[in-house]
MARVO-401991 format. One record per residue (C-alpha): x, y, z; residue number from 0. Coordinates in Angstrom, 2 decimals. Layout:
! residues N
(node (X Y Z) NUM);
...
***
This chain:
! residues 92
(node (134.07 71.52 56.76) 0);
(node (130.83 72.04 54.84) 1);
(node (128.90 72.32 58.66) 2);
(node (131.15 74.77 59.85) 3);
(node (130.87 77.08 57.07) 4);
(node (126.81 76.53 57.38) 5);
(node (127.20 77.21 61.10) 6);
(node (129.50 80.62 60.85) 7);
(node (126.73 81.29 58.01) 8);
(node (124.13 80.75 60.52) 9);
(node (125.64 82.77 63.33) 10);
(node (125.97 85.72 61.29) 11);
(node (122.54 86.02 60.13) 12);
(node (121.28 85.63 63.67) 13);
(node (123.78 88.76 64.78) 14);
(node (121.79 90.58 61.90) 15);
(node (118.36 90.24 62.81) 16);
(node (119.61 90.80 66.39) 17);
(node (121.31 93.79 65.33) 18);
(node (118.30 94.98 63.55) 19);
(node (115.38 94.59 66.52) 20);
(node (117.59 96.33 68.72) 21);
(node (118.02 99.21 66.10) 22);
(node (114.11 99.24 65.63) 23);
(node (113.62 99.33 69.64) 24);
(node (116.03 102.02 70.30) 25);
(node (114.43 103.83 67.61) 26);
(node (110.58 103.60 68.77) 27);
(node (112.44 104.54 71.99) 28);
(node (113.28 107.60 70.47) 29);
(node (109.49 107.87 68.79) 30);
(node (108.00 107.71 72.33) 31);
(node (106.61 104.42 72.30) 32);
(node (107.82 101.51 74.69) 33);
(node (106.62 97.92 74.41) 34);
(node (105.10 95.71 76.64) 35);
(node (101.75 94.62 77.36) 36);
(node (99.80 97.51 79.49) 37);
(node (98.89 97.35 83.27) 38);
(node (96.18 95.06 83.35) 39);
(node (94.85 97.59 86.78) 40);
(node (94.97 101.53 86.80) 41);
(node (96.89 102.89 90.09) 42);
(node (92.98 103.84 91.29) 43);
(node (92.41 100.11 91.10) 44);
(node (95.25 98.93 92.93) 45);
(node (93.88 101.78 95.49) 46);
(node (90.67 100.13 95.51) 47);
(node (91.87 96.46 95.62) 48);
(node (94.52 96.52 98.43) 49);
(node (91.46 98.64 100.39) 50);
(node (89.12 95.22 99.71) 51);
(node (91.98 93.61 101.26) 52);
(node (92.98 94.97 104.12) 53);
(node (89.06 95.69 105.25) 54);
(node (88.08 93.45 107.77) 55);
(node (84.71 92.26 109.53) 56);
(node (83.84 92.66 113.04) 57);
(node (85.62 88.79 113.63) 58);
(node (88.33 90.16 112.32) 59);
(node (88.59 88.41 109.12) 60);
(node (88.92 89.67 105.43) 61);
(node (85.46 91.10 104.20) 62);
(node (86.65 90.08 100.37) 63);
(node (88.31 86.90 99.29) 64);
(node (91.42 87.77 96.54) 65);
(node (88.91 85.29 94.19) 66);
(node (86.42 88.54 94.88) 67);
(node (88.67 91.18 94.48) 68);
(node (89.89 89.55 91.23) 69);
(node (86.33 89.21 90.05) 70);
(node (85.93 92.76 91.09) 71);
(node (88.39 94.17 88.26) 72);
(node (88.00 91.23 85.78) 73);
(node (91.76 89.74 86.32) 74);
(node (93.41 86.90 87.88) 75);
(node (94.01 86.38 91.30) 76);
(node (97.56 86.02 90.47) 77);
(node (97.29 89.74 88.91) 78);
(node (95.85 90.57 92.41) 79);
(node (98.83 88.81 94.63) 80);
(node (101.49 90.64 92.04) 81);
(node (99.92 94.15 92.28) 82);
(node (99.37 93.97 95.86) 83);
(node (103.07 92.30 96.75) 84);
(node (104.39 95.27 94.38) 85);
(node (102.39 98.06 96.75) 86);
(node (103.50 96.23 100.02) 87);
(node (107.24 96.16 99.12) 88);
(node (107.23 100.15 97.87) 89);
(node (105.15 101.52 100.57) 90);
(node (106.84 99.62 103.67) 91);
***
């Protein structure tokens, strides 16, 4: 009986503080302000990166390795794959 009680306790008081961070979300919501970490590459950069990508040399291979287009902007390649898999899927 005693862990029942501790565990209804315990459910409650997570409903509370759940209750409460969605109240303080929807409320910086209505402030303006949104969470989240920024874009880690402006929409000019994405510009510039997927151009490094798709340029080619006269073999016909990439001029710019994703390692070089990464170092370019100062991310990760994986920042790189995401933004340019993001720009592929909206513009085709």
């Amino acid at each position: 009986m005693p862990y029942t009680v501790l565990s209804q306790l315990d459910e409650m008081t997570t409903d509370v503080i759940s209750e409460g961070t969605l109240e303080g979300l929807e409320s910086a919501r209505a402030r303006g302000r949104s969470g989240g970490r920024p874009p880690a590459l402006t929409e000019l950069q994405v510009l510039e990166a997927r151009e490094m990508y798709d340029e080619l040399d006269i073999r016909g291979k990439r001029k710019c390795t994703l390692t070089q287009i990464a170092g370019t902007f100062a991310v990760s390649r994986k920042t790189i794959y995401r933004h340019l898999d993001r720009d592929e899927h909206s513009t085709g």
